[in-house]
N, C-alpha and C positions, 0 to 999 in steps of 0.2 A: 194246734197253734202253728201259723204259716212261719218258714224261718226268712231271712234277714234278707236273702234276694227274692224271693214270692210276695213279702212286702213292699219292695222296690221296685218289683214287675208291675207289681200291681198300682201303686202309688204314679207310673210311668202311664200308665193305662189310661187313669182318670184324668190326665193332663191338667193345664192350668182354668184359673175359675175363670177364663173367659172361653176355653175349646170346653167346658164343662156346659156352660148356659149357650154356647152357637150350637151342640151338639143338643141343646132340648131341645132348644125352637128350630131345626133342623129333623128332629124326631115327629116334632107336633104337625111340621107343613106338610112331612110326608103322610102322616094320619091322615089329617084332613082331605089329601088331595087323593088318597089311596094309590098314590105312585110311588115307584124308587126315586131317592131325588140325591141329588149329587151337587156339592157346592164346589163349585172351584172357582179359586180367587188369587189374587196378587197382592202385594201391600206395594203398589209401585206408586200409589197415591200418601202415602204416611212417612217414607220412606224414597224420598225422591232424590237426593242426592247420592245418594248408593243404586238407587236405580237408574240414574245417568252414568255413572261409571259402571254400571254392571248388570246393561239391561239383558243380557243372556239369563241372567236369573230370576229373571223377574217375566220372561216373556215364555208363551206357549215353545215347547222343545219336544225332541224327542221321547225324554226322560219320562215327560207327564204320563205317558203311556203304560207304564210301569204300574203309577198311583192308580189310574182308573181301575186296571186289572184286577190289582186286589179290592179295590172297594167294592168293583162290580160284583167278585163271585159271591156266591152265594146268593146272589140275587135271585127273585122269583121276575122273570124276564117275559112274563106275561102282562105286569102294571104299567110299562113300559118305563121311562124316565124323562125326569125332570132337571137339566141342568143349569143351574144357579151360577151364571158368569160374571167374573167382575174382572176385566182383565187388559193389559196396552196392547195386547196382539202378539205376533211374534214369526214361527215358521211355517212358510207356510204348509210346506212338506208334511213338517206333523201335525198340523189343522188337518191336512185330508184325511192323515193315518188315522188321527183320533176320529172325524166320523165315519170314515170306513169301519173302525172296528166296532163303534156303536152302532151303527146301523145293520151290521153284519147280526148285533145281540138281540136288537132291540125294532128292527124294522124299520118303517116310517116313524113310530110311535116313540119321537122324539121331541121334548119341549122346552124351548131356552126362555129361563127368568133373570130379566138382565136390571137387577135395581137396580143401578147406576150407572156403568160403565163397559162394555165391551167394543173396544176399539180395535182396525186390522184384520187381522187372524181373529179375533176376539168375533168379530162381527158376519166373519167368515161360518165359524163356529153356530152361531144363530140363525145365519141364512140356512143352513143345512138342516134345520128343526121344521118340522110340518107344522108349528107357532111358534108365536116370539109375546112372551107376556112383557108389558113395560109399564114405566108408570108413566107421568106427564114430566118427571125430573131424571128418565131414565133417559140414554146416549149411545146410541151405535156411532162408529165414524167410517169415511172413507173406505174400502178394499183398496190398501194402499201395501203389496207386498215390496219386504223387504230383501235385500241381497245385502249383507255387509254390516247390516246397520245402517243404510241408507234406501228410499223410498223408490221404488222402481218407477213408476211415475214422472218423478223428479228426473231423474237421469235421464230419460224419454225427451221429457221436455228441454232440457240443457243439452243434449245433442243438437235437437231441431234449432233450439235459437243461434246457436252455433252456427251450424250451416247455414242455417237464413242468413245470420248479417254476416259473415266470410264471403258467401255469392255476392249479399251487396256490396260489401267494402273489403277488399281483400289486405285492407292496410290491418284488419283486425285480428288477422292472424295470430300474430306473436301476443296479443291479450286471452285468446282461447286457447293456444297451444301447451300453455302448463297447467290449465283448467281439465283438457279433453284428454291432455297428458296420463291424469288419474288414475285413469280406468285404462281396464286390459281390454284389447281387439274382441272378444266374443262378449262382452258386457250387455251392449243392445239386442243383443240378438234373447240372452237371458233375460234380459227383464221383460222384454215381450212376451216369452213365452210363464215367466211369474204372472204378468198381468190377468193372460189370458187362464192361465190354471186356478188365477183366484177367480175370474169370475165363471169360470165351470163348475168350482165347487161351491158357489152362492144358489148356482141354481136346485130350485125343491127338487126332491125323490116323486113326490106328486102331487097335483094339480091342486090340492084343496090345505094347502096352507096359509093361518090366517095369524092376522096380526091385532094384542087387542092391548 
């Protein structure tokens, strides 16, 4: 007879009856599909007002890295994997870290299933798979890297409108100046170089990735 925390360990184990039933039909897909499959998700859509106050936690980080780890080992690293994203995006740092360290495990034989949503870093994440399974309700967006909490992009673009109408109207000055004010002196030069790093790690490992 188990005593009173071997009970509780255990009871901690089986989690609640909904990581009970994602954890069947998460057992059945990888049968079926005779792959490793890995779901990673966010509740940044259930859960939206904490997720605007507190999108660091709710968006791809370093941390994630951690979780892969241990769910990976023990893997048979020959079926390759399947990852199941559902996600608003996030670093893009640890987007590359994380498929760097997948692809270091797992090779090309990488494959993102995006039911709904992977946006950002999310979409980064799936560009990096040799396929991207979706349905007709499923949603990539944008590679719009962020610095700050703000869209590198964005900031690109409000520099340049900046400039442009100051050349043409120099009375517009003192309207941009607590605007451009914001941002610190090296800001453009970083988001150009976020831009350009997310679209290096969009591109395939090789040539025959497909989209269905």
């Amino acid at each position: 007879m188990p005593n009173w925390n071997e009970l509780l360990g255990e009871i901690q184990r089986a989690g609640s009856a909904h990581d009970t039933i994602r954890r069947k039909y998460l057992a059945a897909l990888s049968e079926r599909t005779g792959r490793n499959t890995i779901v990673y998700y966010s509740a940044f859509l259930g859960k939206t007002q904490l997720a605007q106050q507190h999108p660091e936690a709710f968006s791809i980080n370093d941390n994630d890295k951690n979780g892969f780890m241990a769910t990976i080992h023990g893997m048979d690293r020959s079926k390759g994997l399947d990852l199941v994203l559902h996600t608003p995006g996030g670093d893009v740092a640890a987007a590359e870290s994380l498929v760097s360290y997948l692809r270091a495990l797992f090779g090309p034989d990488l494959r993102a299933i995006v039911p709904q949503l992977a946006m950002s870093a999310g979409t980064m994440l799936a560009c990096a798979c040799k396929e991207i399974v979706m349905g007709l309700h499923s949603s990539l967006g944008p590679v719009d890297p962020q610095l700050g909490g703000l869209p590198a992009h964005g900031i690109v673009e409000e520099f340049k409108l900046a400039a442009k109408e100051v050349n043409e109207d120099p009375a517009k000055i003192p309207v941009w100046q607590p605007i451009i004010g914001k941002y610190h002196p090296t800001l453009i030069g970083e988001c150009q170089k976020a831009i350009k790093w997310s679209r290096d790690l969009c591109r395939a490992p090789s040539s025959d990735r497909t989209l269905d």
